[in-house]
Backbone as a printed PyTorch tensor [residue, N CA C, xyz], in Angstrom:
tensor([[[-128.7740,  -27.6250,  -31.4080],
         [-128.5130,  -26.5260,  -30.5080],
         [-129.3320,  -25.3050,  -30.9080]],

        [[-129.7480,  -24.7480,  -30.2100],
         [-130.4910,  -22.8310,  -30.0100],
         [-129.4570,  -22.1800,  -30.6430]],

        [[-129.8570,  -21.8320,  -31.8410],
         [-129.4850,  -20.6840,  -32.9530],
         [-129.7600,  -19.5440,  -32.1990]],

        [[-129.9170,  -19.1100,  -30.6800],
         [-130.1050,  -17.4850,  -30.4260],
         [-129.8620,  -16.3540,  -31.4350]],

        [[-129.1660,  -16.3150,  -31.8290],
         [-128.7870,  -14.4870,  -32.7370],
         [-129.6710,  -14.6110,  -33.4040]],

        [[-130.5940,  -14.9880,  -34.2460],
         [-132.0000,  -14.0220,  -34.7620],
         [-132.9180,  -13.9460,  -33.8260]],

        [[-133.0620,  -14.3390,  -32.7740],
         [-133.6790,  -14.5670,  -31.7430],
         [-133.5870,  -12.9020,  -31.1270]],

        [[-132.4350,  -12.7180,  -30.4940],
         [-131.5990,  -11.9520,  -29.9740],
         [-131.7090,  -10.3330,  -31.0230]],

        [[-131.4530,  -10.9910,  -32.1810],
         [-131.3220,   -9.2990,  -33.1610],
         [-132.5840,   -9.0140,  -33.0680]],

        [[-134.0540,  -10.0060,  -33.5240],
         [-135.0860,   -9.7190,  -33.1900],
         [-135.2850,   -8.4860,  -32.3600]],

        [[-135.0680,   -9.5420,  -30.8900],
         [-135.6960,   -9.0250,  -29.6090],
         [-135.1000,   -7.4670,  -29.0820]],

        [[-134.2590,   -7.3820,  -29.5650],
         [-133.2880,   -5.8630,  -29.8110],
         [-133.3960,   -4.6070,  -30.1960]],

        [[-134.8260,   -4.4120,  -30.6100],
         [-135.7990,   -3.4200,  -30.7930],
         [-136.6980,   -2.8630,  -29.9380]],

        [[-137.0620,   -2.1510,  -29.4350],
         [-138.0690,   -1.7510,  -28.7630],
         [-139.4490,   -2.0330,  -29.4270]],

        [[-139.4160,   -1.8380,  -30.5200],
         [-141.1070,   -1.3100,  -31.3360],
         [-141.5290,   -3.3560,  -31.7700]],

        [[-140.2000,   -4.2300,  -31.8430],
         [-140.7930,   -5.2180,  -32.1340],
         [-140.9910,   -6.1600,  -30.8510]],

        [[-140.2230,   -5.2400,  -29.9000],
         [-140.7320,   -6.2720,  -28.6970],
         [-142.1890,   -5.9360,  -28.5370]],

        [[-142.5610,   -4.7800,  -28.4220],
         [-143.9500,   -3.8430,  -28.2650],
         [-144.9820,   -5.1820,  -29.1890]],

        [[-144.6080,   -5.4420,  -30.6000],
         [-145.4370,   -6.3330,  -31.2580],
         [-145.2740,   -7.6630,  -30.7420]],

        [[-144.7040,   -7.8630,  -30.1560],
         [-144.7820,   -9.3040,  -29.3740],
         [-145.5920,   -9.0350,  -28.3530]],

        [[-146.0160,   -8.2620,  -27.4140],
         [-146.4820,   -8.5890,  -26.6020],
         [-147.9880,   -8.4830,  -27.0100]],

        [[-148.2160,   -7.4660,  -27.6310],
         [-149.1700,   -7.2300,  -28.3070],
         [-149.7150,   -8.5880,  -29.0330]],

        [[-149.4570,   -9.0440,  -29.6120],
         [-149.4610,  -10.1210,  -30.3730],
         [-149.8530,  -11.4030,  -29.4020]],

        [[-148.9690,  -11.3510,  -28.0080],
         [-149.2890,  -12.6080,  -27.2830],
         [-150.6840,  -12.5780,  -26.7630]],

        [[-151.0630,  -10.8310,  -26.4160],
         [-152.3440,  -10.5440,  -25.8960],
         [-153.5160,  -10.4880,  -26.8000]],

        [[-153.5290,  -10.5090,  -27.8740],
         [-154.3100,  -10.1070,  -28.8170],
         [-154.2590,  -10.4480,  -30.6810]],

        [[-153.5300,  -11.6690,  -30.4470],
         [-153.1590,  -12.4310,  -31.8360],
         [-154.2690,  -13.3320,  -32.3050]],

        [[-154.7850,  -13.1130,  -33.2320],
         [-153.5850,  -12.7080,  -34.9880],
         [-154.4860,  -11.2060,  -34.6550]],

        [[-153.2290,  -10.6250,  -35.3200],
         [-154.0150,   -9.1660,  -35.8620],
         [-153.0230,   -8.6260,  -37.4350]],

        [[-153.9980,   -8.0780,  -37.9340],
         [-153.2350,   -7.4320,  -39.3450],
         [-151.9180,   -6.3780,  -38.8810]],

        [[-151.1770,   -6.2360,  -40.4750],
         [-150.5790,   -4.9980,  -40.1440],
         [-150.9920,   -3.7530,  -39.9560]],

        [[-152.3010,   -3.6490,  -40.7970],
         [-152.8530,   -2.2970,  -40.7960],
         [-153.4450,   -2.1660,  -39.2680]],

        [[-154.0340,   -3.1680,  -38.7220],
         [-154.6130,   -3.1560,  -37.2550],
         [-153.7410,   -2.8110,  -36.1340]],

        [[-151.6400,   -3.6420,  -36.3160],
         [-151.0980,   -3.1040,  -35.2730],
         [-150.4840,   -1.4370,  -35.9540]],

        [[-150.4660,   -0.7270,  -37.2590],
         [-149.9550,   -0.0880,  -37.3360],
         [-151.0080,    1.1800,  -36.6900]],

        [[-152.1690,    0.7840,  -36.9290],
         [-153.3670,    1.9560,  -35.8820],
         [-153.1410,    2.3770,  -34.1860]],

        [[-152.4080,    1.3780,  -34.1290],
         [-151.9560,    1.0510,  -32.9160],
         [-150.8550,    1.8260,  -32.0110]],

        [[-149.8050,    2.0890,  -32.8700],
         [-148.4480,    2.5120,  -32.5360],
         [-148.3880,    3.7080,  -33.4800]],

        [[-147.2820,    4.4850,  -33.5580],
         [-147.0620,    6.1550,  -33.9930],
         [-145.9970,    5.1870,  -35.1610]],

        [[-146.6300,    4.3850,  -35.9940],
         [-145.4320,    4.1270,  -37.2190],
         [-146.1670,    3.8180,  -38.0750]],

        [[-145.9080,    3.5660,  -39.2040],
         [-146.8550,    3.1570,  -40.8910],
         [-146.6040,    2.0040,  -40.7660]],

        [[-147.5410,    1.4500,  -41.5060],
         [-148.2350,    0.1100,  -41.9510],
         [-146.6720,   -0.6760,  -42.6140]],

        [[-145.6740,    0.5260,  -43.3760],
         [-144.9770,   -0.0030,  -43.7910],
         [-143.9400,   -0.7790,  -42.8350]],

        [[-143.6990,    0.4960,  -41.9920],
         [-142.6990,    0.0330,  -40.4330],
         [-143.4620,   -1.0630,  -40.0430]],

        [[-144.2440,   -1.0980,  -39.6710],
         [-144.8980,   -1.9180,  -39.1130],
         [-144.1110,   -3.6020,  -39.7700]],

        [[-144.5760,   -3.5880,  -41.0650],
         [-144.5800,   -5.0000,  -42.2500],
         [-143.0570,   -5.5400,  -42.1340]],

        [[-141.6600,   -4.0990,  -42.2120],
         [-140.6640,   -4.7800,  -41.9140],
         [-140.0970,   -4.7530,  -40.6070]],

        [[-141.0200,   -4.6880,  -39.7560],
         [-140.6550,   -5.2740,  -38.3440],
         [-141.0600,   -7.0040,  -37.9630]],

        [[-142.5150,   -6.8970,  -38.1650],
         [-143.0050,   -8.2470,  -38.7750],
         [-142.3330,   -9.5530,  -39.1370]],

        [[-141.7130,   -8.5830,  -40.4070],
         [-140.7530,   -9.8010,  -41.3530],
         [-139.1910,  -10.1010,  -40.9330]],

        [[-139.0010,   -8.7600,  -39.6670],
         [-137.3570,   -9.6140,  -38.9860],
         [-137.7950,  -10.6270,  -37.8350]],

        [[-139.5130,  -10.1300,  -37.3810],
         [-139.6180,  -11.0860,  -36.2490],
         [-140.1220,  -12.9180,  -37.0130]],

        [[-140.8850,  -13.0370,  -38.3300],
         [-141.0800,  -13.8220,  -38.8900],
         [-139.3860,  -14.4240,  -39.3760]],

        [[-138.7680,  -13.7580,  -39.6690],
         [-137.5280,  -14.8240,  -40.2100],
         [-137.0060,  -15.3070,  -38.8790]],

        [[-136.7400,  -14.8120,  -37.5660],
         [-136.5600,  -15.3110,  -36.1900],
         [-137.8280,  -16.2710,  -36.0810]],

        [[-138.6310,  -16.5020,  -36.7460],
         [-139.6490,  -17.7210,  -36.0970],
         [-140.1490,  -17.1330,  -34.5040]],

        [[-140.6590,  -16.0690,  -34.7420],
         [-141.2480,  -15.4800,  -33.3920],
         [-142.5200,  -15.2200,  -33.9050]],

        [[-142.9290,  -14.8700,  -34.8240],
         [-144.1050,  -14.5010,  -35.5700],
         [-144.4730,  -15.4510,  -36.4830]],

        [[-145.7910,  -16.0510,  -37.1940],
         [-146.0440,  -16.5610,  -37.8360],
         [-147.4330,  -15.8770,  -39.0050]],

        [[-147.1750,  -16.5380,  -40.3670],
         [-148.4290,  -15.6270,  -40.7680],
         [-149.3770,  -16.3750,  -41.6860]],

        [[-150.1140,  -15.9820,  -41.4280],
         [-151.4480,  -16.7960,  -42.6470],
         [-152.5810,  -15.7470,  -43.9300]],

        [[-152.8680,  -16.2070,  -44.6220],
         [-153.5010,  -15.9660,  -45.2140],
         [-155.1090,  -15.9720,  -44.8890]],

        [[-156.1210,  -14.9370,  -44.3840],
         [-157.3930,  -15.4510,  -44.2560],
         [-157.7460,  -13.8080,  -45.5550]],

        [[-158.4950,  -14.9300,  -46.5220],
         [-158.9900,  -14.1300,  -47.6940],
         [-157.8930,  -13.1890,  -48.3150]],

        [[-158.2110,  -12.1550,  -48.5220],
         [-157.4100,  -10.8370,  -48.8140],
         [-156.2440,   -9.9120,  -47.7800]],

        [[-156.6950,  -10.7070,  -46.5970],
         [-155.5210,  -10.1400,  -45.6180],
         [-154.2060,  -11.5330,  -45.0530]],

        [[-153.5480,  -10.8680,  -44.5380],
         [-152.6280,  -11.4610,  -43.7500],
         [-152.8060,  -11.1590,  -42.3560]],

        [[-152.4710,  -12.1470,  -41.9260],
         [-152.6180,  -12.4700,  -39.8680],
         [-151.4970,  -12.5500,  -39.2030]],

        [[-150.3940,  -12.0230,  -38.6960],
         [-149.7890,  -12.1930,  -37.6920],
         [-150.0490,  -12.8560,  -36.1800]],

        [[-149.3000,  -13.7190,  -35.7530],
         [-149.6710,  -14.1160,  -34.8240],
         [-148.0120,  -14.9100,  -33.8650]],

        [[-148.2010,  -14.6660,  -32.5880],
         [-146.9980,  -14.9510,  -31.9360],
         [-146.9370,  -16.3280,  -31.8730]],

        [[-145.3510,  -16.8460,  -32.2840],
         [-145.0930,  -18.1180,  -32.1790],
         [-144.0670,  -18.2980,  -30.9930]],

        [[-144.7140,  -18.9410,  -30.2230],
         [-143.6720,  -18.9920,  -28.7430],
         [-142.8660,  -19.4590,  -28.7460]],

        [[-142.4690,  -21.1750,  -29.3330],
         [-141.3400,  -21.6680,  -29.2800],
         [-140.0350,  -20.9870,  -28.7780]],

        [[-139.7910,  -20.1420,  -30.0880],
         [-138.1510,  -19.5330,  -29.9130],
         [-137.8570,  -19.1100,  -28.5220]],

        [[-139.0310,  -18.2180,  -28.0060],
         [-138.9450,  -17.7110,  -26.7140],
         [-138.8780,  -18.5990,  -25.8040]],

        [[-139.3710,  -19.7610,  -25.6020],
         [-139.1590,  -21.3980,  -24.5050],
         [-137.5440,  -21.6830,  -24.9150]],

        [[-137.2170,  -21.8700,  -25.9950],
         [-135.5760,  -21.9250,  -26.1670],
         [-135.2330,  -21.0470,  -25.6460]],

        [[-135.1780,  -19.7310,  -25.7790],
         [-134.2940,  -18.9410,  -25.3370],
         [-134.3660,  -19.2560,  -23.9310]],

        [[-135.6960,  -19.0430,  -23.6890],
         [-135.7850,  -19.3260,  -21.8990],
         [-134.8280,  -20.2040,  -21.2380]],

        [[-135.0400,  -21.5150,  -22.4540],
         [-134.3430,  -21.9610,  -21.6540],
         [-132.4950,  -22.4380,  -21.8380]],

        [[-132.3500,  -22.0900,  -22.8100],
         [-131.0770,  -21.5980,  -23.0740],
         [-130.3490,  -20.2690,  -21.8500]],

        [[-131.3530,  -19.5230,  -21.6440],
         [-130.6450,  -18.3970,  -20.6070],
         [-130.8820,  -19.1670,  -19.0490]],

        [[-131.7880,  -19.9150,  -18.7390],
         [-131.9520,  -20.6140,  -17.4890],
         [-130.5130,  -20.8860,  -17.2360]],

        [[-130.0010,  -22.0930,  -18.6830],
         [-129.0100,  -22.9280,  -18.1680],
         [-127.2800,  -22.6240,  -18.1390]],

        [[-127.6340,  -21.2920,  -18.5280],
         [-126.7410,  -20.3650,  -19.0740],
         [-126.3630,  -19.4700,  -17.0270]],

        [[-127.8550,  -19.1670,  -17.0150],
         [-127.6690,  -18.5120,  -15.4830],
         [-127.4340,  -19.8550,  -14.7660]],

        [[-127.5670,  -20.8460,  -14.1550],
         [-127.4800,  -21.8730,  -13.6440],
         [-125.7550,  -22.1350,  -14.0770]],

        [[-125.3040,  -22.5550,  -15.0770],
         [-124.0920,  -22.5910,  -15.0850],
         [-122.9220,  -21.6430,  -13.9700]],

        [[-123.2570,  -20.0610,  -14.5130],
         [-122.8910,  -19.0940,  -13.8640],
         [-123.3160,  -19.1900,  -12.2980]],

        [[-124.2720,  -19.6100,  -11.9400],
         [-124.2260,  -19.4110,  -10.3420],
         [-123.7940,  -20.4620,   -9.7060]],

        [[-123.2420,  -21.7490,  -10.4800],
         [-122.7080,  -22.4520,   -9.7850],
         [-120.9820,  -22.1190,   -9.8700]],

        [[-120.6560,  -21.2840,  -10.8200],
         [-119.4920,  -20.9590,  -10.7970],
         [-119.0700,  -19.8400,   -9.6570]],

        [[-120.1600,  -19.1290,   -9.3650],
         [-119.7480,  -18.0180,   -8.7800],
         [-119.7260,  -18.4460,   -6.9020]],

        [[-121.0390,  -19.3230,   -6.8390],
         [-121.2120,  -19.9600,   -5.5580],
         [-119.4970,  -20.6010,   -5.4000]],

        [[-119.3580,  -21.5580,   -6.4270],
         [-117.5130,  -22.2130,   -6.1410],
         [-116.5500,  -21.0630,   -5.7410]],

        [[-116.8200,  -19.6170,   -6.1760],
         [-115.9150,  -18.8900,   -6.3690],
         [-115.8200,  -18.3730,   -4.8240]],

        [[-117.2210,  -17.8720,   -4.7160],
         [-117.4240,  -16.8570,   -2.5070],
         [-116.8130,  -18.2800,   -1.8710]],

        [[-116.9340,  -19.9890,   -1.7470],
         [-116.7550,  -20.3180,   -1.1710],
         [-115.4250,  -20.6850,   -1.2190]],

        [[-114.5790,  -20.6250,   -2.2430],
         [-113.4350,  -20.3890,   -1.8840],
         [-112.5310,  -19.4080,   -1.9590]],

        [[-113.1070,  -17.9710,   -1.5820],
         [-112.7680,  -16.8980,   -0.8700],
         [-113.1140,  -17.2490,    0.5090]],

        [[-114.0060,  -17.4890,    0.7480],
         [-114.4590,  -17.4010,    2.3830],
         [-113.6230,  -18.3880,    3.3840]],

        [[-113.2540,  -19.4340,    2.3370],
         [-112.2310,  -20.5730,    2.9650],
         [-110.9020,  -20.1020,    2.9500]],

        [[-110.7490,  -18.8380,    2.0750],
         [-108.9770,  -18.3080,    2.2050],
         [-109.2200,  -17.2910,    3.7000]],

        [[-110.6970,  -16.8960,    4.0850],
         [-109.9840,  -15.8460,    5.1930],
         [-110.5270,  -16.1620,    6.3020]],

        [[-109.8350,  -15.3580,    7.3130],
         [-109.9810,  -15.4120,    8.5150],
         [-111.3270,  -15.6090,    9.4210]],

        [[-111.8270,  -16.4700,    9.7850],
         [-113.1680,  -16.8850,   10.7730],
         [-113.9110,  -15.7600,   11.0880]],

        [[-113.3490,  -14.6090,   11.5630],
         [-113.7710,  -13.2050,   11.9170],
         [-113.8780,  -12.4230,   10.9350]],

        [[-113.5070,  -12.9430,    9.8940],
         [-113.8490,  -12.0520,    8.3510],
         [-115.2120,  -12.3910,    7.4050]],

        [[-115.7270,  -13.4310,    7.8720],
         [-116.4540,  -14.1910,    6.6550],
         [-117.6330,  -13.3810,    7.0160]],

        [[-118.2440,  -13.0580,    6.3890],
         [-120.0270,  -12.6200,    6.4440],
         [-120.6770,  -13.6270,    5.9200]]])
């Protein structure tokens, strides 16, 4: 089953959603590269990084002397589709629900 909540605490930030997208458009990039980027330090930057890396949203490598960030999609296809089946559940509950309101009233009432 989809572990959502690091997923979720992740995505619950503004500044690390900002590095996701960033990241989907323009990955791998360093920390020092996205911290040039945004109004925060290299440091903000590193432990934003490392809540989106323990969620498995980020991944990182070693090339020489730096480190690479780069977006790992998976989690986000789970979630996707964890919330699909999540909304799908719900609209078949709610569809059961108008149609049996509409069957309690009057012919001249139903819209």
């Amino acid at each position: 089953m989809f572990n959502e909540a690091p997923v979720f605490t992740a995505l619950a930030d503004p500044m690390r959603r900002q590095l996701l997208v960033n990241l989907a458009e323009h990955s791998p990039k360093t920390a020092t590269q996205l911290a040039e980027e945004y109004p925060i330090t290299r440091q903000g930057i590193l432990k934003h990084l490392n809540i989106l890396q323990n969620a498995g949203l980020v991944k990182v490598y070693q090339l020489g002397r730096e480190k690479r960030y780069s977006l790992t999609p998976e989690p986000l296809d789970e979630l996707d589709a964890w919330i699909r089946a999540l909304s799908a559940k719900w609209d078949s509950r709610l569809l059961r629900l108008k149609n049996m309101l509409e069957s309690e009233l009057p012919p001249d009432e139903v819209t």
